[in-house]
C-alpha positions as MATLAB code, in Angstrom:
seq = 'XXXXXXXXXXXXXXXXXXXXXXXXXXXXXXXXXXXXXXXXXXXXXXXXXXXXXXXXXXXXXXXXXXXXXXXXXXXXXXXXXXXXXXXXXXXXXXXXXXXXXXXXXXXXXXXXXXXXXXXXXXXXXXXXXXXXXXXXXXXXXXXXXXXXXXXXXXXXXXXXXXXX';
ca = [
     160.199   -3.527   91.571;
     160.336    0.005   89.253;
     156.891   -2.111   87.872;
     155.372   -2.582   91.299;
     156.069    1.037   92.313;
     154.700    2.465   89.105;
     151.550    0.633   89.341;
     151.123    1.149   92.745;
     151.519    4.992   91.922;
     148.836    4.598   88.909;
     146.852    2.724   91.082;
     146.498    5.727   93.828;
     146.279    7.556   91.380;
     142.985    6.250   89.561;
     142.077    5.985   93.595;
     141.710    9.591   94.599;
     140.479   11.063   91.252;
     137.306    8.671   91.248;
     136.525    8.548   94.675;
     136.014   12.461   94.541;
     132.451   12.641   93.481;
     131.552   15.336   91.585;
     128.428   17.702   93.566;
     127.336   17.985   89.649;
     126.674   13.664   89.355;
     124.697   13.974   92.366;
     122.417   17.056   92.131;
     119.277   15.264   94.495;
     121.791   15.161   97.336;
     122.496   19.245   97.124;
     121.071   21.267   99.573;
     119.442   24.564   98.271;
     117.441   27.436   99.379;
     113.565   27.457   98.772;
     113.103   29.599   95.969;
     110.007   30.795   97.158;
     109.727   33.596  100.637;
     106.294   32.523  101.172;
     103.912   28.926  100.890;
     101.928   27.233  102.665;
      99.746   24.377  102.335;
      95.520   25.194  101.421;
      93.710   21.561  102.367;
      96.746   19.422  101.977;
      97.778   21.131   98.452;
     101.026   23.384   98.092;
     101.028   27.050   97.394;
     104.201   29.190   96.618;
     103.766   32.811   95.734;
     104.155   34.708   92.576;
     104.647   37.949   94.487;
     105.021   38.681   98.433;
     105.891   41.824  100.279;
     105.581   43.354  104.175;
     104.471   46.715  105.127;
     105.639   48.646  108.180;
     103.212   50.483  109.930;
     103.784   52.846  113.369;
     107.378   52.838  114.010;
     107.915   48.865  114.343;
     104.606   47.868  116.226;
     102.350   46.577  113.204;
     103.318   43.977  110.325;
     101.204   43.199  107.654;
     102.447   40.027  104.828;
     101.090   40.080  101.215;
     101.294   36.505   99.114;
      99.781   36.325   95.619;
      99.307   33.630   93.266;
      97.546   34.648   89.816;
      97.431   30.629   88.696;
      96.895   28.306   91.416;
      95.006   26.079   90.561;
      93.649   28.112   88.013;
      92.485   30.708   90.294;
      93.556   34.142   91.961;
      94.752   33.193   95.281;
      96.160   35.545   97.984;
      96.973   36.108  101.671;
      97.347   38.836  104.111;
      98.991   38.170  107.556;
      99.622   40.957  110.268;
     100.496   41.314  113.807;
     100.727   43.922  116.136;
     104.181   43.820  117.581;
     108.039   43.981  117.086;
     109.181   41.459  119.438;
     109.661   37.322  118.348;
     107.062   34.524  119.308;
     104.144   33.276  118.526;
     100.614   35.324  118.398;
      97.104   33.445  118.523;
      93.918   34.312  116.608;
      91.449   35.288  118.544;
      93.079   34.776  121.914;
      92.099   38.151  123.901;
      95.202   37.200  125.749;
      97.923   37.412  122.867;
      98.940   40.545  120.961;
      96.272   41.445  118.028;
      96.815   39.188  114.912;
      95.170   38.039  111.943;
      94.995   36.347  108.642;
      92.801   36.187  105.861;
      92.702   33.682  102.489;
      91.531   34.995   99.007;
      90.648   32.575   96.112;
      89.249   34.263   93.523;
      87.781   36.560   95.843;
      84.583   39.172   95.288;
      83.559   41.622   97.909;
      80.655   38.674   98.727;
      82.378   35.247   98.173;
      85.949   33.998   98.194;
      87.336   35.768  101.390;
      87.954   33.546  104.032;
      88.976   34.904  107.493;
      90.723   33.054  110.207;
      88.874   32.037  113.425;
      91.604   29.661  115.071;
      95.577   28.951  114.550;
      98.331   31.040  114.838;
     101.584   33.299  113.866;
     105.320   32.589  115.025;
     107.370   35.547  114.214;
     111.022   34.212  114.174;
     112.999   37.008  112.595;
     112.465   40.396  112.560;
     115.954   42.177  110.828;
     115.923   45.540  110.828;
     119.176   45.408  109.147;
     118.288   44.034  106.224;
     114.440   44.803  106.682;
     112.754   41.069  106.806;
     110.451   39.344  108.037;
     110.307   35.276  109.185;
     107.816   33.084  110.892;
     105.726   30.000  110.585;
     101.717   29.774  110.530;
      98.787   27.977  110.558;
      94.710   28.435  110.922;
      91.485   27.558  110.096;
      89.642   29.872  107.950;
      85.619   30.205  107.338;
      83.954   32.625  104.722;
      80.481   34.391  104.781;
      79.006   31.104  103.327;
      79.782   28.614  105.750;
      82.937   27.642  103.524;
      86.701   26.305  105.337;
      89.983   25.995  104.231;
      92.868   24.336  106.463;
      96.270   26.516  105.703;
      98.949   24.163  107.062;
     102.764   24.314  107.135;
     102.666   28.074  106.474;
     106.361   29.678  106.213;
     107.243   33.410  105.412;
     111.292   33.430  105.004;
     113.276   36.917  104.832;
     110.208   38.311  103.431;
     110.997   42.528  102.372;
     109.412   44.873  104.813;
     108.844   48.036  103.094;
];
């Protein structure tokens, strides 16, 4: 019996030490934070930021986003996002009906080539802390430059980007 009880007692033993799994033997399954405030998707391909940042302008009512990427793709990439407005929801290019808003998309840009501005999508501000001063929203648009030229920026996200 002193056997039985014993082994039974190893038994639950061995039980609850390996059925505890260890977060560390499983690291695909843990959840973590982008590490990036800023990406978005140019024609299907991924872009996170090197650098981001939001101005402030006129007491709450104008936001502008800055994105870099010095090596994407092997080129200079940016973007500049701004709204007019301090309140949440979503703002429309070009819509004379929403609040002003607009976006433009730098790859290795010159003052003649490489600027492309948008002429349809849109901006949904999420989070505005004043708190903690940052930003949050999702995007999207369509963007043409002076040479006839589009890029499709999908799946756009700005997350608890610094307002300065």
């Amino acid at each position: 019996m002193k056997k039985r009880f014993t082994l039974s007692i190893i038994l639950l033993i061995m039980t609850v030490f390996t059925g505890c799994k260890d977060e560390d033997q499983e690291p695909h399954k843990k959840k973590s934070k982008p590490s990036k405030n800023f990406s978005a998707k140019i024609d299907g391909v991924l872009f996170e930021e090197d650098a981001v940042y939001s101005k402030n302008v006129g007491n709450n009512t104008y936001y502008e986003i800055f994105a870099f990427n010095t090596n994407h793709n092997g080129k200079d990439v940016s973007f500049s996002i701004s709204f007019f407005g301090d309140t949440l929801g979503k703002y429309i290019f070009w819509d004379p009906n929403s609040a002003k808003c607009d976006a433009y998309y730098g790859e290795d840009a010159t003052i003649d080539t490489g600027t492309f501005v948008a002429v349809s999508g849109s901006i949904k501000v999420t989070k505005i802390d004043s708190v903690n001063k940052t930003v949050s929203g999702i995007f999207n648009f369509l963007a043409n430059d002076f040479q006839g030229h589009s890029r499709n920026i999908t799946e756009g996200t700005f997350r608890d980007v610094p307002v300065m």
